[in-house]
MIDOVEX-436408 format. One record per residue: residue in three letters; y, x, z of N, C-alpha, C in turn. Coordinates in Angstrom, 2 decimals, padded with zeros to 5 digits. Layout:
BEGIN
ALA	Y	X	Z	Y	X	Z	Y	X	Z
...
//
This chain:
BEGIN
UNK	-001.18	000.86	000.00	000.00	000.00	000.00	001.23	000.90	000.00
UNK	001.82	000.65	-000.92	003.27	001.74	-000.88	004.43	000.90	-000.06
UNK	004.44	-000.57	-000.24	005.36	-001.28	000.80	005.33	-002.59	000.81
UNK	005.40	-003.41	001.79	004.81	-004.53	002.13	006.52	-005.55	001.98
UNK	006.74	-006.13	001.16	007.80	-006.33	000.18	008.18	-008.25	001.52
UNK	007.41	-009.21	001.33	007.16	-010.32	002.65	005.80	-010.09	003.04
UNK	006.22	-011.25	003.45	004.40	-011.80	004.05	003.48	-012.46	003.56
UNK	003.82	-012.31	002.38	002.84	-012.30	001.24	002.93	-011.97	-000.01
UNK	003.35	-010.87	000.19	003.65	-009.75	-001.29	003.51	-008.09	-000.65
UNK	002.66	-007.79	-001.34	002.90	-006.06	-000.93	003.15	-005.48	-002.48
UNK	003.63	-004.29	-002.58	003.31	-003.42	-003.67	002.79	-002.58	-003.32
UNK	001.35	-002.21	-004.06	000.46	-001.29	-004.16	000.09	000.05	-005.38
UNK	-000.57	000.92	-005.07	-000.92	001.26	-006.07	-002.66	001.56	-006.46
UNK	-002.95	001.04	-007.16	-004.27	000.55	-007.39	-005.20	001.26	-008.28
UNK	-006.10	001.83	-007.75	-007.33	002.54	-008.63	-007.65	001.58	-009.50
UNK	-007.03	001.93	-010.60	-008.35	000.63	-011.53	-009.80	001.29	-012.62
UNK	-009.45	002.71	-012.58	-010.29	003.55	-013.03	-010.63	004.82	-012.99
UNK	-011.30	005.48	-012.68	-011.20	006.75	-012.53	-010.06	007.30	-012.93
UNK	-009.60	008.07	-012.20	-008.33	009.05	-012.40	-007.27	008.05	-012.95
UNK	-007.12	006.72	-013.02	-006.03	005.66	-013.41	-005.31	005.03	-012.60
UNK	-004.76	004.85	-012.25	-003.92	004.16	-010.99	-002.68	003.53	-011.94
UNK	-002.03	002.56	-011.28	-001.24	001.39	-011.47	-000.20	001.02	-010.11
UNK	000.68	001.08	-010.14	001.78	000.28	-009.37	001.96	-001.06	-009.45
UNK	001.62	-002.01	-008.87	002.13	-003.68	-009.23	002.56	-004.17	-007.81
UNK	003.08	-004.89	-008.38	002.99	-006.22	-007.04	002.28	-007.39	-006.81
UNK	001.77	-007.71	-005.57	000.61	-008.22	-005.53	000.66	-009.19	-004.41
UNK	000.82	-010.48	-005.10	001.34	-011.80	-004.13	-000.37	-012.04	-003.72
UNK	-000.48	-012.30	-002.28	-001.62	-012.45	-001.61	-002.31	-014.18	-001.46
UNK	-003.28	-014.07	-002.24	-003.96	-015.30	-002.69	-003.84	-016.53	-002.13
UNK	-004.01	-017.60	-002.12	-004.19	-018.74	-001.06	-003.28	-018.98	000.02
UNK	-001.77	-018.22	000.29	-000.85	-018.79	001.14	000.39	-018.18	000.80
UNK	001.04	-018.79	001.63	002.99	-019.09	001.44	003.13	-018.66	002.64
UNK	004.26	-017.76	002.69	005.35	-017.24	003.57	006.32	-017.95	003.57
UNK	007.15	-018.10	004.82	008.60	-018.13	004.49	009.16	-016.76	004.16
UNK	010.46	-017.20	003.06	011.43	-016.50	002.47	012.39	-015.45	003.27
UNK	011.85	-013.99	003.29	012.29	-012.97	003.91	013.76	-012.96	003.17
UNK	014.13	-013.47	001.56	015.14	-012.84	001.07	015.77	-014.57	000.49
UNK	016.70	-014.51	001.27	017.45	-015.93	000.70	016.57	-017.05	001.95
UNK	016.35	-016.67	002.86	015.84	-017.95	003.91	016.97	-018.90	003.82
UNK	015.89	-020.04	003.93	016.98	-021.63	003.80	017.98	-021.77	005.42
UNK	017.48	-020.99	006.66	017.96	-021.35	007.82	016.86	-020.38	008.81
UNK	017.87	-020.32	009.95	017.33	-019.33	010.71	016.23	-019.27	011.16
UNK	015.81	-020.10	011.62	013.86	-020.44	011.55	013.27	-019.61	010.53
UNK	013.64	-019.98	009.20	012.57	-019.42	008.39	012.93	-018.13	008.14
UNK	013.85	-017.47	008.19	014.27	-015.81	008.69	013.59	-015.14	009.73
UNK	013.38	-016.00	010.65	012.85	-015.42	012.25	011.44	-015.58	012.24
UNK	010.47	-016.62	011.06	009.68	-016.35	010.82	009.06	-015.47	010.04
UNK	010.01	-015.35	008.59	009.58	-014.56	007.88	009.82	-013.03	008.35
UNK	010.33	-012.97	008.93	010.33	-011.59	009.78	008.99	-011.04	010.38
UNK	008.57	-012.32	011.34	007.23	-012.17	011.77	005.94	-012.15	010.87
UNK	005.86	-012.71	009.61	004.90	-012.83	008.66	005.17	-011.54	008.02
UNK	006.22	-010.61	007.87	006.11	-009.22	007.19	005.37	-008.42	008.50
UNK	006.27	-008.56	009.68	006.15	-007.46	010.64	004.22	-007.49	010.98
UNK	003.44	-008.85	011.01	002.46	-009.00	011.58	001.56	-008.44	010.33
UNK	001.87	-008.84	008.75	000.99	-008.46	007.51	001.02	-006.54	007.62
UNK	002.00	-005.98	007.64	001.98	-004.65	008.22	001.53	-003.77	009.14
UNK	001.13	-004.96	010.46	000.08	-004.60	011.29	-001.11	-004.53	010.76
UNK	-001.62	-006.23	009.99	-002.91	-005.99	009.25	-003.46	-005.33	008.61
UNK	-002.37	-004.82	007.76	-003.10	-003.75	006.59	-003.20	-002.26	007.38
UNK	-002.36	-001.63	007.86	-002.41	-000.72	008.49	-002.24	000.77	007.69
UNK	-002.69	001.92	008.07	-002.24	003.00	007.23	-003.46	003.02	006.51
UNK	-004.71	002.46	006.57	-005.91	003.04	005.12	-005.77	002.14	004.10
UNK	-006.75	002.43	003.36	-006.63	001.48	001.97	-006.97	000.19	002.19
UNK	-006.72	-000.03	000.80	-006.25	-001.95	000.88	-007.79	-002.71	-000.47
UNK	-008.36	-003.37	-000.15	-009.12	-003.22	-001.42	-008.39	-005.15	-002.24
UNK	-008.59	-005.45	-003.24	-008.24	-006.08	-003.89	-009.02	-006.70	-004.63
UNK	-009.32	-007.70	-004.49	-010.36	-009.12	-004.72	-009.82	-010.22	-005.61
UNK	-010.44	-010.80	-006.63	-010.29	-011.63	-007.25	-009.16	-012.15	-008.27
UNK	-009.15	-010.89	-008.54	-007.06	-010.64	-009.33	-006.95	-011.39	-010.16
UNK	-006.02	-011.73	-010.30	-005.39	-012.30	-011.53	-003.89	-012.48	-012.19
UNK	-003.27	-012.59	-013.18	-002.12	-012.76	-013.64	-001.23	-013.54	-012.65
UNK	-000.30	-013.25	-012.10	000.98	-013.87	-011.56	001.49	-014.71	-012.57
UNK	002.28	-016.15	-011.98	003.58	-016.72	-012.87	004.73	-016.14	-013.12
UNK	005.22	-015.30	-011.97	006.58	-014.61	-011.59	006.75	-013.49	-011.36
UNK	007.32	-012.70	-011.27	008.23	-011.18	-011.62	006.84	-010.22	-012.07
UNK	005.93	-010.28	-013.24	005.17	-009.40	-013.23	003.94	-008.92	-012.37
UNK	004.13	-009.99	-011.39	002.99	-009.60	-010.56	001.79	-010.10	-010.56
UNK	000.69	-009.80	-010.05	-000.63	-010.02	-009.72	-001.02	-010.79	-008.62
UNK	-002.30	-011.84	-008.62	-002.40	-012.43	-007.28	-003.64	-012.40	-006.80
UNK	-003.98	-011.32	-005.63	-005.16	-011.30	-005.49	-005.19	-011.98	-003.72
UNK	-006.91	-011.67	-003.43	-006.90	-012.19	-002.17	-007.27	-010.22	-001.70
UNK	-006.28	-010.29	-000.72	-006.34	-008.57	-000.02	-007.10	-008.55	001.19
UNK	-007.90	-007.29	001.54	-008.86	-006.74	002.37	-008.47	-005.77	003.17
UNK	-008.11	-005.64	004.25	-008.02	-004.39	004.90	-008.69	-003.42	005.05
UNK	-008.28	-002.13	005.22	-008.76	-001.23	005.65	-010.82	-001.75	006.42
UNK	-010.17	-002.74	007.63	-011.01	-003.00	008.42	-011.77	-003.75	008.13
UNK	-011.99	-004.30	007.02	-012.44	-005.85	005.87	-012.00	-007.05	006.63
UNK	-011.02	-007.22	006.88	-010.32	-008.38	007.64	-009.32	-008.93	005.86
UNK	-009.78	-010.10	005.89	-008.92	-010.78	004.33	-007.55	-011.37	005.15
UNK	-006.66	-010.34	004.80	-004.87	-010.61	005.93	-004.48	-012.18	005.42
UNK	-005.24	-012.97	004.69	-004.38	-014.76	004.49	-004.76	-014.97	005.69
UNK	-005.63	-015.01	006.67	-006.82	-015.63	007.13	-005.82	-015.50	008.89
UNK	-005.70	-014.37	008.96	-004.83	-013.83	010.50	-003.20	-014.88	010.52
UNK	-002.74	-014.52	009.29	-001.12	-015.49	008.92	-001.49	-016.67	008.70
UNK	-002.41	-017.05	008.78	-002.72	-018.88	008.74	-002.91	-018.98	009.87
UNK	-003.80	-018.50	011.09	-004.23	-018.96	012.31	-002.87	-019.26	013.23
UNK	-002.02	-017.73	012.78	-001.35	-017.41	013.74	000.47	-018.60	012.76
UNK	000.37	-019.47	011.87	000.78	-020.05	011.87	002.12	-019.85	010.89
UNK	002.51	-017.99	010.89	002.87	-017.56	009.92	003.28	-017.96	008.74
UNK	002.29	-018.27	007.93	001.68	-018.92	006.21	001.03	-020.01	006.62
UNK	000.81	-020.60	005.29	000.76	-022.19	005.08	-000.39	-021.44	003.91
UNK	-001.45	-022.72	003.81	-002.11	-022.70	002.53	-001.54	-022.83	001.49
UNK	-001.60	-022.47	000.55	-001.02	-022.80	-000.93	-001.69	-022.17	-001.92
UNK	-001.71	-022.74	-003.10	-003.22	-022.88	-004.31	-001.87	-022.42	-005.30
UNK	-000.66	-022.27	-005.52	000.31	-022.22	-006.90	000.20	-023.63	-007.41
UNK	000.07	-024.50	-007.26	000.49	-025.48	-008.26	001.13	-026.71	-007.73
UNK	000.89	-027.04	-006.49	001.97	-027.60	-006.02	003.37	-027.49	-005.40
UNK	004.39	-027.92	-005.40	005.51	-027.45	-004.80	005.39	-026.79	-003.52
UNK	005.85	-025.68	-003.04	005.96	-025.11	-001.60	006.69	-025.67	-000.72
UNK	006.12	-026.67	000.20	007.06	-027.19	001.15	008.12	-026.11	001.77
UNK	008.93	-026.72	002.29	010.13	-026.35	003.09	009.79	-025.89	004.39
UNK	010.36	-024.74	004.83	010.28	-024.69	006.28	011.07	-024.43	007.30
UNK	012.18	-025.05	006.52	013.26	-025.53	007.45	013.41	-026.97	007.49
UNK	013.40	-027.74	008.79	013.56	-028.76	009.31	014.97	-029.67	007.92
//
């Protein structure tokens, strides 16, 4: 992971073949953050704070492995479901802990400001 961008986007750089590596960004499968950049209201600032600060705990300093990729809608990026170091899948910790919301891409992203 070169930098963990919200709480559910990192940019990585990714073995995809021997001696090949790739830089992308890589929106994390199956859930929604609130908006670290342009939050609607202070709630979702003070959360999305916590959904970067806690996804940064998850991943940690080893590698990241990357599951089930596929083409992004938006800025070029990729959407996989991510693995830690520890094989912990980081949607799974930001859903319990209330963080992230499920989300599939195709329906609108609720609001999470009141």
């Amino acid at each position: 992971v070169l930098r963990v961008i919200d709480g559910d986007t990192v940019s990585v750089r990714a073995r995809v073949w021997l001696g090949q590596d790739i830089e992308t960004s890589v929106r994390i499968a199956g859930i929604d953050t609130p908006e670290l950049y342009r939050p609607g209201c202070e709630d979702e600032a003070r959360l999305a704070a916590a959904a970067r600060d806690r996804l940064v705990e998850l991943l940690g300093d080893g590698p990241v492995w990357l599951h089930d990729i596929a083409y992004g809608t938006y800025a070029g990026r990729v959407v996989a479901r991510v693995e830690s170091a520890s094989g912990t899948d980081v949607a799974e910790p930001l859903l319990s802990a209330g963080l992230a919301r499920a989300y599939d891409g195709r329906q609108a992203r609720a609001p999470w400001c009141p």
